[in-house]
Structure formats: C-alpha cells, structure tokens
N, C-alpha and C positions, 0 to 999 in steps of 0.2 A: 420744573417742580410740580406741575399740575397736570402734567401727563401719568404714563403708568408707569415709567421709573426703567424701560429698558435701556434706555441710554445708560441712565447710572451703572447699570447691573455689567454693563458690556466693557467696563473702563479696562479692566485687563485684558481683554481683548485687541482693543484699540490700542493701548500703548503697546504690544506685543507685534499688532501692524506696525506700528509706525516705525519701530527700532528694526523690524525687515526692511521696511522702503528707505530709512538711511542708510542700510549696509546693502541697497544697491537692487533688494529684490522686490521682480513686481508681484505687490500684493492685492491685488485688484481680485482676483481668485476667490483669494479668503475673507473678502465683502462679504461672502456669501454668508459664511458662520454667524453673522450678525444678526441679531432676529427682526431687528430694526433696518431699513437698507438706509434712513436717515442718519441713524446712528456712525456710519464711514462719511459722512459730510463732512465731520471735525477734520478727518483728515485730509481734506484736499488745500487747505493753505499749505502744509506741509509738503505735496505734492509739486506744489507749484513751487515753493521754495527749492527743492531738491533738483526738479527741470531746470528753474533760471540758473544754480549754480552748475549745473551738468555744461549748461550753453553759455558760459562765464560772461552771464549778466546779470549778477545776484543783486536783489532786492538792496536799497542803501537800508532801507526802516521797515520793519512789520508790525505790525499791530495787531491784535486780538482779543477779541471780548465774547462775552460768553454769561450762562447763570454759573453759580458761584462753583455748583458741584464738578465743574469741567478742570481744577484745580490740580487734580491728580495729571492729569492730562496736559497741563500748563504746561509742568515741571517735567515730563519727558522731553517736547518740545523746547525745553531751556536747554537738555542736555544733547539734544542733536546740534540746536543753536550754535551753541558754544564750541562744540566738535565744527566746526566752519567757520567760526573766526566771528560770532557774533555777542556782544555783551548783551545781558540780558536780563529784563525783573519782570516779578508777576507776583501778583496780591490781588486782593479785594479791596475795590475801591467806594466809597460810600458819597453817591449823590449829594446829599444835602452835605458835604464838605467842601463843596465846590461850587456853592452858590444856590443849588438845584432846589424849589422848594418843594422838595417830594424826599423820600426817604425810600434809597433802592439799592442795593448791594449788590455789586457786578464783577467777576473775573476780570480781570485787563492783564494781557502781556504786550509789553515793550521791546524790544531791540532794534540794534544797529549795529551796521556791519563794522567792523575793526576800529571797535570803540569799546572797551570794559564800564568806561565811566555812564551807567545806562541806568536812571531812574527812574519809577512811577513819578507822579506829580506830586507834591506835596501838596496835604490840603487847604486850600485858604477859609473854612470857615469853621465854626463850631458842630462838634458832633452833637443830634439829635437824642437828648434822654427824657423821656416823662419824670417829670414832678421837678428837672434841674432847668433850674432858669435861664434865660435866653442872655448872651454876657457876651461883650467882645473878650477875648484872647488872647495871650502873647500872638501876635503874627496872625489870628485868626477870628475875623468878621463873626457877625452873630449869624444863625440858621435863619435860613429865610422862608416867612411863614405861607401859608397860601392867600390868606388877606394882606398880603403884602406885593404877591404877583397879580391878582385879580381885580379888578375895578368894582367890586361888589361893595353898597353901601350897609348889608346889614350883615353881622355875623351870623356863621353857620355851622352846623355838625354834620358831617359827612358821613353818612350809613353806609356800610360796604355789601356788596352785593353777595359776598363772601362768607362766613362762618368763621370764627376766631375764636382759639383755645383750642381745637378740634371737635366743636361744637357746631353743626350744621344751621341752629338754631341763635346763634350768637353772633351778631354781627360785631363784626372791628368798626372802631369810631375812630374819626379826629377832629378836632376840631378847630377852626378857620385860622387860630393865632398860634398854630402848629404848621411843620411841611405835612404834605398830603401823604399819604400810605404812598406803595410803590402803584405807579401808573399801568394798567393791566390793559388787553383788549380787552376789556368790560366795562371799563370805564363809565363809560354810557350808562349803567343799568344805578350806579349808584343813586340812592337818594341825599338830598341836601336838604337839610331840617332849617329853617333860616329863625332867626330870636324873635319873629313876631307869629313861629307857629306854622307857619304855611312851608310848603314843602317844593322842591327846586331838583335841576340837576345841571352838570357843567353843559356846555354850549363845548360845541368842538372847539371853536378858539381859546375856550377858558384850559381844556384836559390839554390840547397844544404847550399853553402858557407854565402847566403845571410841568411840561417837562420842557423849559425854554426856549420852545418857538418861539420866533416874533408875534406880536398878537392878532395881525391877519393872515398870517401863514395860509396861503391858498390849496388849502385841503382838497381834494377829486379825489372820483373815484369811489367803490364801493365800500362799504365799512371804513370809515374813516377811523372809528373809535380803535376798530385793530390795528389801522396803521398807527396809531400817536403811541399804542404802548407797547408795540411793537420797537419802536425805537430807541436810541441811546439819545439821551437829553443832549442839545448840539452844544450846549455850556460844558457839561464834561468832555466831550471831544473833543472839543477847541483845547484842553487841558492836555487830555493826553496825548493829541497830535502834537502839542509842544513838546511835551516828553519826549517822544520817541524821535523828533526832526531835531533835537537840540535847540528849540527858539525859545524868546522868551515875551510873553503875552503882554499887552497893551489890556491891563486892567479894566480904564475908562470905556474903552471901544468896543470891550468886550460885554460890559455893561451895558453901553447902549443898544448893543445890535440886540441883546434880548429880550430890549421895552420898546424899540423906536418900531414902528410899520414896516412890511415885508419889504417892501420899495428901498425906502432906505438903507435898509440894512444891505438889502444887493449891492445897493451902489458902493455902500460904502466899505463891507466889509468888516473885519477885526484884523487888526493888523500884527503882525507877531513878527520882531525883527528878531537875528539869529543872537543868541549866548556869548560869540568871539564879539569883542568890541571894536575887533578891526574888520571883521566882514561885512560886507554889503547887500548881503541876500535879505530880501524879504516877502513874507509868506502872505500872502491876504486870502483870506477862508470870507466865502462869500455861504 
C-alpha cells in the first residue's frame, strides 16, 4: 500500500499467468511483461502447487496471506484450487479479532486437499470501532488494548510517524486503552506522549508484544523494527493454522505462550488437538 502501486496495477496480468500455468503452460517468459519482476512472486506458491500435484504429492493445506489488495488474486487461486480437488476460503481477516492488540487487515487463503468443509477462523474477539465501547460479546472477548499488552505504568498517546487523512502534516493517534494502529517497519520512529508530558517510544520488546511475541522474544539482527512489522502476529497464525490443518486451539495455552518468556513458551508450546474426536493427532506450534 505504500509502495507505488505496480503490483496493484499488474493484477490482470498476473491472474492471466496463473490461469496459463494451470492449463499446463510455462509462463516464466511472460514475467517479463511485468514492470515489477516482484510483482511474479505471488505466483510461485501456485507454482509450487501445480509441481507437487504434477509429481502426485499435492500439498494436504495451503496457506496464504498477503495486503488486502491481493484479493482479486485470491480468488483465481480458489478457482485453480478447486479445479484439483481442494476446498477453499479467502477473506480479510482483522487482527484485533483474534486477540491481536493492534488493528491490521490482512488477505488470508485457506485450503485443503479433498475436503469442501474448509473455513477462515472465526473471530474470537470484538471488532475495533472509535467512540464504541469495549464489551464482551456473544462468543466474542473484549479488543485488547495496548495497556493491556505492555507493562507501562503511565498512559500514553501514540504519534504516528505517518500522515492521516491524506495529510502529510497530520499525524494518526491512539491511544494507550485502544489496539495500536497496524504495526509497520517504522515502528521505531513513532512517538509516545506519556500523561505526565514527557515523551517515550516502544522498546523492540514492547512493538514485538504489540504484534504477540512473547515478551523477550530474542530479536538479532539488523533493523529489527522492520522485522516485527514485517510479520504476521504469531496469535493470528496459530488461528489460521488451525483453520487450514482442521485443529482446534487450546485457548489457555494459547494465552499464555503470548505473556509467558521466550523459554517458556519453547518449551511449552500451544497445543492444538485435531476437530475428529476420535483422532489422536496433535499439533504443538512452538
């Protein structure tokens, strides 16, 4: 979204590949036309889908996530999918529904191979609205704020390094008994206003925590701020890997792995047994 928009522009192109390389032809050629050579990235899961079933060792689950605009692009992919014997859903999934205390809108595609009954996750918490109050739910937990993931004794308003409105000069706020805006590589640059006036920014464990790292999560490495927002908060993962493997999540465990210490949480994992109540499989996401 903060790029210059070739990707977006190229979408009929790309689905135009991909519906060649399911009907067998190699489109490696017509990368070229692309203006973008990143822009052919999206399609190498497809790639790789199309080889394991060529060499009849098709994928049991696939996953894919994406910014939201890749939607159009989902839904080709559903329709190859399905032409192979895979059930399959894709939508936009919202962070802060899932525990996350940050507010981030993400593409996710699901399937599984010779199975229709194939669902995104349903959300377990309250969707984030200004001026609507924070409430548990039929079925669904309150939004969870950034003073609520952070061990910070004072409240704070969070200056965004960003322009908001499409005003350069405008910065987006939140503030502390809110989720955080979406977690960006910039992370770092925001400022943090705190209630006695002095002014603060996250600490890489804190911008970690805003997207459910454990709270020592052993960061390396250069730019750490662009890895943390770089990534998929590992609470929604844990989500949607259930989705797509048929399991069903250990609530508690999943809980703790996202406050207890890195250590911990190795060892212990979140435990996610399978959906049949007479199978034996279980999944541990460390």
């Amino acid at each position: 979204m903060a790029g210059t928009g070739t990707g977006r522009k190229a979408l009929n192109d790309v689905i135009a590949l991909m519906t060649r390389m399911a009907d067998g032809d190699d489109a490696a050629d017509s990368l070229s036309v692309l203006e973008d050579e990143r822009t052919g990235l999206v399609l190498e899961p497809m790639r790789w889908v199309l080889e394991a079933l060529r060499a009849d060792t098709p994928y049991e689950a696939i996953v894919l996530e994406q910014v939201p605009q890749v939607l159009p692009i989902w839904a080709a992919f559903q329709e190859v999918l399905e032409r192979y014997g895979y059930g399959v859903d894709y939508g936009i999934l919202r962070t802060e529904e899932f525990g996350v205390p940050q507010t981030r809108r993400r593409a996710v595609l699901v399937a599984r191979l010779d199975d229709e009954d194939v669902r995104l996750p349903k959300p377990t918490h309250q969707a984030f609205r200004r001026g609507v109050p924070r409430q548990s739910m039929a079925n669904r937990e309150p939004w969870v704020s950034m003073a609520d993931a952070l061990d910070r004794d004072l409240a704070f308003t969070v200056i965004s390094n960003y322009g908001s409105g499409g005003d350069p000069r405008k910065r987006g706020q939140r503030q502390s008994d809110e989720p955080a805006a979406t977690v960006t590589g910039k992370i770092m640059r925001n400022r943090l206003q705190l209630s006695n006036d002095d002014f603060s920014r996250f600490t890489h464990q804190e911008a970690g925590r805003l997207q459910t790292f454990p709270p020592d999560y052993p960061w390396a490495g250069s730019d750490v701020g662009q890895q943390i927002g770089n990534a998929i908060p590992p609470r929604l993962s844990v989500h949607v890997l259930a989705a797509a493997l048929n399991l069903l999540i250990d609530v508690d465990a999943l809980n703790r792995a996202v406050r207890e210490p890195w250590e911990v949480s190795q060892n212990g994992g979140v435990s996610l047994a399978t959906a049949d109540p007479y199978g034996e499989r279980v999944a541990v996401l460390s």
